[in-house]
DSSP file (Angstrom, degrees, kcal/mol; ACC not computed):
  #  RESIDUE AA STRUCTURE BP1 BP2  ACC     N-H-->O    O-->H-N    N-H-->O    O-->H-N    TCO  KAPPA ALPHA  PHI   PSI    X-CA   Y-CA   Z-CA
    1    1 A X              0   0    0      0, 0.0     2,-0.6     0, 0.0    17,-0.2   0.000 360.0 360.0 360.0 141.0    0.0    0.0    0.0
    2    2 A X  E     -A   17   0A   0     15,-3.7    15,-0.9    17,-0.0    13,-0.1  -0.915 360.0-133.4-137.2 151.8    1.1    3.4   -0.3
    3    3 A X  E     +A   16   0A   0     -2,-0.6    13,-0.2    13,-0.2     2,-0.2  -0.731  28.0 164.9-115.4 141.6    0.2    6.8    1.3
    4    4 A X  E     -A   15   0A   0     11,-0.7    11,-0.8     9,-0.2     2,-0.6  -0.903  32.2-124.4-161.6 147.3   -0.3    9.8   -0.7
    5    5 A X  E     -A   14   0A   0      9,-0.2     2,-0.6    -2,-0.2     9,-0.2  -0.738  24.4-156.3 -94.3 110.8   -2.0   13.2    0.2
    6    6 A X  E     -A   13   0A   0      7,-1.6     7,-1.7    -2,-0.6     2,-0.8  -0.691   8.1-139.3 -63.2 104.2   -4.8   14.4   -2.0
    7    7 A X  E     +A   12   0A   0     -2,-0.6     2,-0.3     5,-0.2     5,-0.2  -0.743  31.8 157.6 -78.6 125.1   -5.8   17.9   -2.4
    8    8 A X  E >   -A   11   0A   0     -2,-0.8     3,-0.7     3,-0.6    22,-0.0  -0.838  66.3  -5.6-118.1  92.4   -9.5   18.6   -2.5
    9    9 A X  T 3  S-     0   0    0     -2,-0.3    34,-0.2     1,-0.2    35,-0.1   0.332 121.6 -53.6  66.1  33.2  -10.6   21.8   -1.7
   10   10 A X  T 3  S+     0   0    0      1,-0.3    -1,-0.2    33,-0.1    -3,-0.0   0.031 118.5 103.2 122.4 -44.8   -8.1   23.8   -0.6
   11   11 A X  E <   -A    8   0A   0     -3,-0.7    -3,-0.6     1,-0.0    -1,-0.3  -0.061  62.5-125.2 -92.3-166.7   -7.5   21.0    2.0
   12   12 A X  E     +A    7   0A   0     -5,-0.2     2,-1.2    -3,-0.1    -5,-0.2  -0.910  27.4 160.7 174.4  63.1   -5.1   18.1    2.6
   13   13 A X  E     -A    6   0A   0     -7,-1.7    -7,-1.6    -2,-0.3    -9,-0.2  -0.664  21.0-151.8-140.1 142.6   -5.8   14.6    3.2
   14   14 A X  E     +A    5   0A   0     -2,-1.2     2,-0.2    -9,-0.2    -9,-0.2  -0.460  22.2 177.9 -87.7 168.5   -3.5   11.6    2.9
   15   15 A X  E     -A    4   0A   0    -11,-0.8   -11,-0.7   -13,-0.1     2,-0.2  -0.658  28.8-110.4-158.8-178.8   -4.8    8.4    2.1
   16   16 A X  E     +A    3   0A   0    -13,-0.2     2,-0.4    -2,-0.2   -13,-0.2  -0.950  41.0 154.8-134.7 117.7   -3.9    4.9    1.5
   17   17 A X  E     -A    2   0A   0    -15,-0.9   -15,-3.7    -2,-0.2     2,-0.2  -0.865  45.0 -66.2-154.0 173.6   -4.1    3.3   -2.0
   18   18 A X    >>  -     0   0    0     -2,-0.4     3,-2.5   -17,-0.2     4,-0.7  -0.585  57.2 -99.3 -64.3 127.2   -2.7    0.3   -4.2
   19   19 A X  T 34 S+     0   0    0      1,-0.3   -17,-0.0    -2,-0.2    -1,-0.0  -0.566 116.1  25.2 -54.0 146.7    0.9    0.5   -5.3
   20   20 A X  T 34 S+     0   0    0     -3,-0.0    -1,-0.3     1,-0.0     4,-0.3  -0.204 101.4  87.3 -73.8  17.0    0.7    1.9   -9.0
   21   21 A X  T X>  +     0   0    0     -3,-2.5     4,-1.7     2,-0.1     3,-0.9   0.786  55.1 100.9 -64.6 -28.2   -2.7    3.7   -8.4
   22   22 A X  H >X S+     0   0    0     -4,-0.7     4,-1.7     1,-0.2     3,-1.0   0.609  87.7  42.0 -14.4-103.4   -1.0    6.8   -7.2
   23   23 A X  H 3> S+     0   0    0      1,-0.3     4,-2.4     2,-0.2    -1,-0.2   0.408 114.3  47.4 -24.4 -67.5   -1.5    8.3  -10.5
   24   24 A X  H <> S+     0   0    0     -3,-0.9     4,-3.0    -4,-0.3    -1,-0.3   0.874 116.5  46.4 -55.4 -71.8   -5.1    7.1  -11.1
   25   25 A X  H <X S+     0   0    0     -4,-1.7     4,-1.5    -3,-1.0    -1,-0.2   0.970 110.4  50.0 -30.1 -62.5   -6.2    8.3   -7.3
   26   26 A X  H >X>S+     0   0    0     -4,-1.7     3,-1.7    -5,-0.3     4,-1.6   0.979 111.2  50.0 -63.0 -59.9   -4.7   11.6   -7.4
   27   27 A X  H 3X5S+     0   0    0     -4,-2.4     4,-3.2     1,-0.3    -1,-0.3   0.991 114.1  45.5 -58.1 -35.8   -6.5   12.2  -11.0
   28   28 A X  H 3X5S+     0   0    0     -4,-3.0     4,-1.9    -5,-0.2    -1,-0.3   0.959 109.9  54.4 -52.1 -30.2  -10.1   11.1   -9.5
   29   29 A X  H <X5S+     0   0    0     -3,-1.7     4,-1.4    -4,-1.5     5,-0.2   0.939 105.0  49.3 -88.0 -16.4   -9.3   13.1   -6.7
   30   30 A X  H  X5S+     0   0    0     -4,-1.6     4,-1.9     1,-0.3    -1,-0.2   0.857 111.6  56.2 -35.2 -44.0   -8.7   16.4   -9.3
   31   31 A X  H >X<S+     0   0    0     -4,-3.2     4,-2.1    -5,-0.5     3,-1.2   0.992 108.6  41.2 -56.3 -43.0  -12.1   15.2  -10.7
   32   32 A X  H 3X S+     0   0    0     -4,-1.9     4,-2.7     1,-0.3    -1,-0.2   0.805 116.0  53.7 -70.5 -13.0  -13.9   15.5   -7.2
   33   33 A X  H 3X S+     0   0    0     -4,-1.4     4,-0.6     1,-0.2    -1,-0.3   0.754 107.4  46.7 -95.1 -20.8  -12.0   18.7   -6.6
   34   34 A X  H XX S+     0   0    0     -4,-1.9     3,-1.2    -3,-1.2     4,-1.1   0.893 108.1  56.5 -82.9 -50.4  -13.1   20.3   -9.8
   35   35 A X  H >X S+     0   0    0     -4,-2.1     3,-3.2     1,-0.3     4,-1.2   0.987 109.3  48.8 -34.5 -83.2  -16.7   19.2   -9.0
   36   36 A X  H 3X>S+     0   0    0     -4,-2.7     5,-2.8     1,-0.3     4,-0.9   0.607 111.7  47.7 -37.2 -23.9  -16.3   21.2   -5.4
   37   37 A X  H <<5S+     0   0    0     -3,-1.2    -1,-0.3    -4,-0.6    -2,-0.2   0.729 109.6  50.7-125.0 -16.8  -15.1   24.2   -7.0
   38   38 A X  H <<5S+     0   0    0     -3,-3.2    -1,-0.2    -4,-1.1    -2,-0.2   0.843 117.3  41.8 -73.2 -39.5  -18.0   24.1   -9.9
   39   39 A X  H  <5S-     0   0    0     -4,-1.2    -2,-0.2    11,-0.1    -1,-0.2   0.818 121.0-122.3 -75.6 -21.2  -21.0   23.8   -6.9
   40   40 A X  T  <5 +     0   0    0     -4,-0.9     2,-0.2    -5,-0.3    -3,-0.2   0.825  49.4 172.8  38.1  59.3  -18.9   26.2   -5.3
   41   41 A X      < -     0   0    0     -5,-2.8     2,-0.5    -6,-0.1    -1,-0.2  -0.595  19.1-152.8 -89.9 140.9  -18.1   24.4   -2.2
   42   42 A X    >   -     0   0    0      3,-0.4     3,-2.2    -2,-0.2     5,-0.1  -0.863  17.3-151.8-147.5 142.0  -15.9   25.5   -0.1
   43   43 A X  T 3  S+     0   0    0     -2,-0.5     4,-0.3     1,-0.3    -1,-0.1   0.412  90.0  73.6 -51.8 -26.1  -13.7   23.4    2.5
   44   44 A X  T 3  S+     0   0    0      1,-0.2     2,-0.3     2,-0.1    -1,-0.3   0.735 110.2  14.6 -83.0 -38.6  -13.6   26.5    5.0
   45   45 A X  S <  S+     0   0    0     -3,-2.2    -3,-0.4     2,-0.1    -1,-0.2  -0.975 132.4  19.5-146.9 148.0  -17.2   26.4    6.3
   46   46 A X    >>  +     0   0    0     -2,-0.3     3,-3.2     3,-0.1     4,-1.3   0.479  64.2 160.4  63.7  14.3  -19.4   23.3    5.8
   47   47 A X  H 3> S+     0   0    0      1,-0.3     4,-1.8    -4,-0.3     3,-0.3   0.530  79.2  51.0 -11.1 -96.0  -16.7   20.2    4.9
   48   48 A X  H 34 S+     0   0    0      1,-0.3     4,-0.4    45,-0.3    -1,-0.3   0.470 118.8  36.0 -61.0 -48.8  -19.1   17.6    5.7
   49   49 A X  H X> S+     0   0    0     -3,-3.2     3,-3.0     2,-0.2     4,-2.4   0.958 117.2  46.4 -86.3 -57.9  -21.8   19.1    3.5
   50   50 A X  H 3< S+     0   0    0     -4,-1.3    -2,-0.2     1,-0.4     5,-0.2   0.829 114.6  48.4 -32.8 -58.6  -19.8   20.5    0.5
   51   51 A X  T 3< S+     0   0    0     -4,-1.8    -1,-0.4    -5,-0.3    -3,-0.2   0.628 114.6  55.0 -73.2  -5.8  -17.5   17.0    0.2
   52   52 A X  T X> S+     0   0    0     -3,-3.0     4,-2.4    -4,-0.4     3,-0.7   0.897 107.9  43.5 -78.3 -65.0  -21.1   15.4    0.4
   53   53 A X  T 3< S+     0   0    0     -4,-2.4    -2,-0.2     1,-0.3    -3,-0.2   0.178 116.6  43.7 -87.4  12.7  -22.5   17.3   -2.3
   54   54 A X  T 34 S+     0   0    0     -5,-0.3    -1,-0.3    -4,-0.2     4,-0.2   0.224 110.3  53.3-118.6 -19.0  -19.7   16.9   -4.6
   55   55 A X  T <> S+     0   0    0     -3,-0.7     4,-1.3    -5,-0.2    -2,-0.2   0.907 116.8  41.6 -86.6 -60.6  -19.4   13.3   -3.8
   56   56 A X  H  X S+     0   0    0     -4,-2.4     4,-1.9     2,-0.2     5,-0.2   0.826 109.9  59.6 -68.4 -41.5  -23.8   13.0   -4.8
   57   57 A X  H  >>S+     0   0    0     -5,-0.3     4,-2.9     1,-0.2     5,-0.5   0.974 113.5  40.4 -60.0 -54.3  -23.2   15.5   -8.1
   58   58 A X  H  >5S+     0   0    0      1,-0.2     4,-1.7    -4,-0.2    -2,-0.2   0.882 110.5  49.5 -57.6 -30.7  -20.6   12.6   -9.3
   59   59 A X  H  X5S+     0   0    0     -4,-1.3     4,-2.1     2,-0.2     5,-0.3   0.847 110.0  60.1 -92.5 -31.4  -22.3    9.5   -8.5
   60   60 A X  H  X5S+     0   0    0     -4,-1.9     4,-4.5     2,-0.2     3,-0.3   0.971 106.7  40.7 -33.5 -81.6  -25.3   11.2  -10.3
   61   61 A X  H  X5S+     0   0    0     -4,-2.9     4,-2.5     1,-0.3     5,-0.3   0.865 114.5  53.6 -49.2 -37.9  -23.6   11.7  -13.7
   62   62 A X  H >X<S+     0   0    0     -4,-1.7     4,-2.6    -5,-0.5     3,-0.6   0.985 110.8  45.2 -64.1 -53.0  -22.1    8.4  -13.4
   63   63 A X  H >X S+     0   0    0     -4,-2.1     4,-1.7    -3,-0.3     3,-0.7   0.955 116.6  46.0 -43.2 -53.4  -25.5    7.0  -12.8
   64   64 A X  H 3< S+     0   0    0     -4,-4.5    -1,-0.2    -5,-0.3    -2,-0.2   0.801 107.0  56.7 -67.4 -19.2  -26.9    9.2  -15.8
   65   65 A X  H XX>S+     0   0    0     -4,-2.5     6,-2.0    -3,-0.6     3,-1.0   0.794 109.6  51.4 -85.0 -34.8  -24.0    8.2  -18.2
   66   66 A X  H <<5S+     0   0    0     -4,-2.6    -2,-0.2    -3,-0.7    -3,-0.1   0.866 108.3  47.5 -49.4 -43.0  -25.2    4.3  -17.4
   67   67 A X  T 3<5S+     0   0    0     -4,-1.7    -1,-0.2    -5,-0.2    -2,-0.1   0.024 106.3  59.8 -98.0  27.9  -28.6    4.8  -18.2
   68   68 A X  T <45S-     0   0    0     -3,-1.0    -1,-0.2    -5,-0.1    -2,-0.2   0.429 120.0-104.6-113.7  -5.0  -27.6    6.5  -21.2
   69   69 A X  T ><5S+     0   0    0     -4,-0.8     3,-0.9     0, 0.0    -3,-0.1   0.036  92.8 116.4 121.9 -21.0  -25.6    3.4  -22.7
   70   70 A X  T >>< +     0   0    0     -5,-0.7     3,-2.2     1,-0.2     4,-1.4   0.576  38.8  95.7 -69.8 -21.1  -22.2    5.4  -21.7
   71   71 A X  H 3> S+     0   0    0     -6,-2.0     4,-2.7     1,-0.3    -1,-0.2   0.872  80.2  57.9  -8.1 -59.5  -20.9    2.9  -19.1
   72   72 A X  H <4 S+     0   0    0     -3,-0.9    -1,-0.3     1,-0.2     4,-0.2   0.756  97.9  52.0 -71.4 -19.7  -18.9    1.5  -21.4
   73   73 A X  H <4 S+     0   0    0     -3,-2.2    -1,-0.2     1,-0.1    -2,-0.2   0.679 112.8  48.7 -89.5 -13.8  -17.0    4.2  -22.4
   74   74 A X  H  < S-     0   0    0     -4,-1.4     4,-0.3    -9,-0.1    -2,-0.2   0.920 107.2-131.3 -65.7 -61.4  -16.1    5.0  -18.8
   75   75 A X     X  -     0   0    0     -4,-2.7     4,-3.3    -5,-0.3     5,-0.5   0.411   4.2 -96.8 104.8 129.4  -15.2    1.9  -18.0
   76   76 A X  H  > S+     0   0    0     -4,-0.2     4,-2.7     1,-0.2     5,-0.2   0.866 120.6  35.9 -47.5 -39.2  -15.8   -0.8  -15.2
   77   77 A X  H  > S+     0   0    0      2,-0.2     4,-2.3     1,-0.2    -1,-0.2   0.963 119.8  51.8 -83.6 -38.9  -12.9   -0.4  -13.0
   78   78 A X  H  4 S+     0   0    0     -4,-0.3     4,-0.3    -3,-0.2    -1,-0.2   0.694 115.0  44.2 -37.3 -33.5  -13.0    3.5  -13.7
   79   79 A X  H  X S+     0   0    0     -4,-3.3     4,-3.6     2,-0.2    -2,-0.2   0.910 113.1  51.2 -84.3 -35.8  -16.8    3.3  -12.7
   80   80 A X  H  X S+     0   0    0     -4,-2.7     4,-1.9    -5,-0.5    -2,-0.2   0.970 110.4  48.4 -63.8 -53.2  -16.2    1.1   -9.6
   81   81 A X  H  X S+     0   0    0     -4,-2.3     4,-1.8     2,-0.2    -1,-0.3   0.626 105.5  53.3 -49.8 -23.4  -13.6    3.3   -8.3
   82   82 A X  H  > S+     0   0    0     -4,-0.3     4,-1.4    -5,-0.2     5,-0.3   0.896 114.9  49.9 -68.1 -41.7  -15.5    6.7   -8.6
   83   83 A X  H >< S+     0   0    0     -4,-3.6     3,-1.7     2,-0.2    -2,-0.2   0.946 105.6  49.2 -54.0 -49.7  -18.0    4.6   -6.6
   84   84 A X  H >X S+     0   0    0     -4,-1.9     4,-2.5     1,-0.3     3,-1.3   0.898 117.5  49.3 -50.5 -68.4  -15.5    3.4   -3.9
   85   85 A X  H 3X S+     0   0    0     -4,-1.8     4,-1.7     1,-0.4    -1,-0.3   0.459 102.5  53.7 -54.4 -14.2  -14.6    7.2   -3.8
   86   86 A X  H << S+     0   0    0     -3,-1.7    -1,-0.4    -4,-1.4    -2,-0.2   0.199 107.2  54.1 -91.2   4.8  -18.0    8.5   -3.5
   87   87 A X  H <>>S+     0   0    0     -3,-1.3     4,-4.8    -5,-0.3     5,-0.6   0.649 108.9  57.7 -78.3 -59.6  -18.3    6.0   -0.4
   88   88 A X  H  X5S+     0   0    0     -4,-2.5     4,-3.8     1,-0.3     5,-0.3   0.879 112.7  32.3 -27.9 -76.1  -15.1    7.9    0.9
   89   89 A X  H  X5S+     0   0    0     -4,-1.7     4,-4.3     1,-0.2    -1,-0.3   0.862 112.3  55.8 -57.3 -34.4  -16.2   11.0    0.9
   90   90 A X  H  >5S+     0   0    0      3,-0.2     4,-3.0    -4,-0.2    -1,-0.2   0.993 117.6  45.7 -48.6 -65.6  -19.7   10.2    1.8
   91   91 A X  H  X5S+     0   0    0     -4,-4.8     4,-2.7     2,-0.2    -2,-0.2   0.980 118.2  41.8 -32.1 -53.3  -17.6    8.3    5.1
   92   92 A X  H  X<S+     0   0    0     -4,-3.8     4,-1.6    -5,-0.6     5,-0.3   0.913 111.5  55.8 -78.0 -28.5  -15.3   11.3    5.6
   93   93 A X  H >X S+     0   0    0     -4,-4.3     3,-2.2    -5,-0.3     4,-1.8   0.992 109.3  46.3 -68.1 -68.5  -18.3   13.8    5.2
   94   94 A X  H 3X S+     0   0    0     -4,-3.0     4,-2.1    -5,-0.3    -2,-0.2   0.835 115.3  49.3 -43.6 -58.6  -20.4   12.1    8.1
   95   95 A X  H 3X S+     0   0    0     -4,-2.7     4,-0.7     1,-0.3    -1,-0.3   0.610 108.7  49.4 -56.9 -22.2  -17.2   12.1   10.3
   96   96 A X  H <X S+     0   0    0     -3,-2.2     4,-2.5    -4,-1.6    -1,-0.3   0.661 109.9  52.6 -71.7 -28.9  -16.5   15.5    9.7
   97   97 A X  H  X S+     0   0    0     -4,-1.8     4,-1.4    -5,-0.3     3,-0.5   0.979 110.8  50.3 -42.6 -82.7  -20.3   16.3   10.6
   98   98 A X  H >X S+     0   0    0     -4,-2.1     4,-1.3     1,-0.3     3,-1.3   0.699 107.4  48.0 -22.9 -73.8  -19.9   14.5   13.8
   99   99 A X  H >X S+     0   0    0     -4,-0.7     4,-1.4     1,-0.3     3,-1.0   0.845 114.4  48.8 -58.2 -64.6  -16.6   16.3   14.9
  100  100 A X  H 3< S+     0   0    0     -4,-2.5    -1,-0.3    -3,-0.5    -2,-0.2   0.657 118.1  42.8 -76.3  -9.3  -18.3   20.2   14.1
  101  101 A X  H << S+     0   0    0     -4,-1.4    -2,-0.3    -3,-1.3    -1,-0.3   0.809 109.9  51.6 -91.6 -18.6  -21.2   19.2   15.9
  102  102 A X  H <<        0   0    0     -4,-1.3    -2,-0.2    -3,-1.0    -3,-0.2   0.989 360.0 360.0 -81.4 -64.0  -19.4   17.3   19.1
  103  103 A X     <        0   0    0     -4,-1.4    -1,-0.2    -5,-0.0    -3,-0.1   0.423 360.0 360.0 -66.0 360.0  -17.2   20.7   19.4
């Protein structure tokens, strides 16, 4: 496994992945970060919602590029992994929730 720090909104967060995914990770995480920066989310106020709703915009299109016959041009392991990452963040948004509401 190998750790490598992602940027997504401004912010910082290392991670864990498959030896030669580096490359492949980092550009998914460009996508999600590009996403954030299109809703205008921003990482300073709201984490929790912002990585949420950038995490929901993506697993949308991917759902709407399936039920438009485009699956295939994405590509299964491409599609599985956007999913995996829209878990992530879904995970990391709830745990950031938690944390601004506990303090």
């Amino acid at each position: 496994m190998s750790e490598i720090t992602l940027v997504v909104g401004g912010r910082n967060f290392p991670i864990s992945c498959e030896d030669g995914q580096e490359d492949h990770v980092r550009k998914l995480a460009e996508i999600v970060d590009r996403k954030l920066r299109q809703i205008g989310g921003n990482l300073a106020s709201g984490d929790a919602k912002n990585m949420l709703f950038a995490a929901l915009f993506l697993a949308d299109e991917l759902e709407e590029a399936r039920k438009a016959g485009k699956g295939a041009t994405i590509g299964d392991e491409a599609s599985t992994t956007l999913e995996e990452i829209a878990e992530t963040l879904e995970r990391t948004a709830t745990l950031l929730e938690e944390r601004a509401t506990s303090s």
